[in-house]
C-alpha positions as CSV (number, residue, x, y, z in Angstrom):
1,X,-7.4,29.6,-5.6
2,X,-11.0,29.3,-6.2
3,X,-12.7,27.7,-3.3
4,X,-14.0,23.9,-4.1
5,X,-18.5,24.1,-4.7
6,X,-18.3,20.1,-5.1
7,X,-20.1,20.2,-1.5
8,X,-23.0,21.7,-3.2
9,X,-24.6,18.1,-4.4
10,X,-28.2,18.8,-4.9
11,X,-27.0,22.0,-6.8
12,X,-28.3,22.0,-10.8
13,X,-27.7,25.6,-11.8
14,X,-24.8,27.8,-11.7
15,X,-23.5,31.3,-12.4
16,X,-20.0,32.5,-11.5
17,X,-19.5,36.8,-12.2
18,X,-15.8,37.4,-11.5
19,X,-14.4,40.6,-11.3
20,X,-11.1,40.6,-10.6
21,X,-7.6,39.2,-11.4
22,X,-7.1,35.9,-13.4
23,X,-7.4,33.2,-10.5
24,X,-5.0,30.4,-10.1
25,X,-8.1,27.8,-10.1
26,X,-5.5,25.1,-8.6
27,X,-8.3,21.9,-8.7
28,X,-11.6,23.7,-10.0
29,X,-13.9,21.2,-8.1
30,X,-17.5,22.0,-9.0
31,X,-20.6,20.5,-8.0
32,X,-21.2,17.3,-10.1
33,X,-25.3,17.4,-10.0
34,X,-24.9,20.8,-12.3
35,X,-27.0,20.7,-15.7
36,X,-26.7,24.5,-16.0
37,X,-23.4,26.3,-15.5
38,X,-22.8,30.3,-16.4
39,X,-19.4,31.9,-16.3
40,X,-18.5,35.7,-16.8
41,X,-15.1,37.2,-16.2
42,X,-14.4,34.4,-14.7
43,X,-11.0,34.0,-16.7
44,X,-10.4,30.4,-16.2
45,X,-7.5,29.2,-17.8
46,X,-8.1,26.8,-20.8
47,X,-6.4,24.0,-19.5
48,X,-8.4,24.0,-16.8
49,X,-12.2,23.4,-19.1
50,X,-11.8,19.5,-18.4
51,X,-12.6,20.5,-15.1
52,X,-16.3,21.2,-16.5
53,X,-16.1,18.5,-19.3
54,X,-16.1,16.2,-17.1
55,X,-19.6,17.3,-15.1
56,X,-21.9,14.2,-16.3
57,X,-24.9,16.0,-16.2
58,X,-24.0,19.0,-17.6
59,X,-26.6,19.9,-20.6
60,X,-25.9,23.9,-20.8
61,X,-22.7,25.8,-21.1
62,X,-22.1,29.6,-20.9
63,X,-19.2,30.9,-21.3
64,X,-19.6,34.7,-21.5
65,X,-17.4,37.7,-21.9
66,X,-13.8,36.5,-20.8
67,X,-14.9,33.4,-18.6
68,X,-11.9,32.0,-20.3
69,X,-8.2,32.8,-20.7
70,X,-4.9,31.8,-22.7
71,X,-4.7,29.6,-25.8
72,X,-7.5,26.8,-27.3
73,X,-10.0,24.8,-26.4
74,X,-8.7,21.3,-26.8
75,X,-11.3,18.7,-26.0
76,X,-10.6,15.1,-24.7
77,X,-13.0,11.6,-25.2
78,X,-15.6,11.6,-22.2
79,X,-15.8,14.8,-21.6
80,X,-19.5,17.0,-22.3
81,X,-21.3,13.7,-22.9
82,X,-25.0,15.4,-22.1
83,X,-24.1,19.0,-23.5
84,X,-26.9,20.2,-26.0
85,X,-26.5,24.2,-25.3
86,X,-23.2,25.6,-25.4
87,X,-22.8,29.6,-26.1
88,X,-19.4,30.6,-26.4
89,X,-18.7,35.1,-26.4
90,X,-15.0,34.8,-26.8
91,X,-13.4,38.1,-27.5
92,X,-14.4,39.0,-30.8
93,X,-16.3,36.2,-31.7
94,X,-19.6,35.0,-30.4
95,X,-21.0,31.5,-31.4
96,X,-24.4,29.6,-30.0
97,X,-24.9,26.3,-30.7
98,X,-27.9,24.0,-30.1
């Protein structure tokens, strides 16, 4: 289980490096002041991105080589309202968007 951050409230800027085997992320709680959040071989399950959708100030996603694991990305209403940065190194594919 990854331990909870959400203590962290004056915290803007995050990067997680994981090496390791793929964590059982139980209730990813992460600080909810972040605007900038990094994660690298992390291997977060997919299911478990609402858990950073739903950081209201969150402006700049990376998701680097294997931060995430399984199937597809399936977004729900409300969540990365303030996102204007996301680059995405999935596998084989690598996409940057502004």
């Amino acid at each position: 289980m990854f331990p909870a951050l959400d203590f962290l409230v004056q915290l803007e800027s995050l990067k997680i490096a994981y090496c390791g085997r793929i964590l059982d992320p139980g209730l990813l709680t992460l600080p909810q002041n972040l605007k900038k959040l990094t994660l690298s071989n992390f291997r977060l399950p997919w299911i478990h991105i609402s858990a950073v959708g739903r950081l209201q100030n969150l402006e700049v996603l990376k998701l680097l080589s294997r931060s995430l694991e399984g199937g597809r990305w399936e977004m729900k209403d409300g969540e990365f309202l303030k996102l204007k940065y996301l680059k995405l190194h999935y596998e084989y594919c690598s996409v940057e968007c502004l």
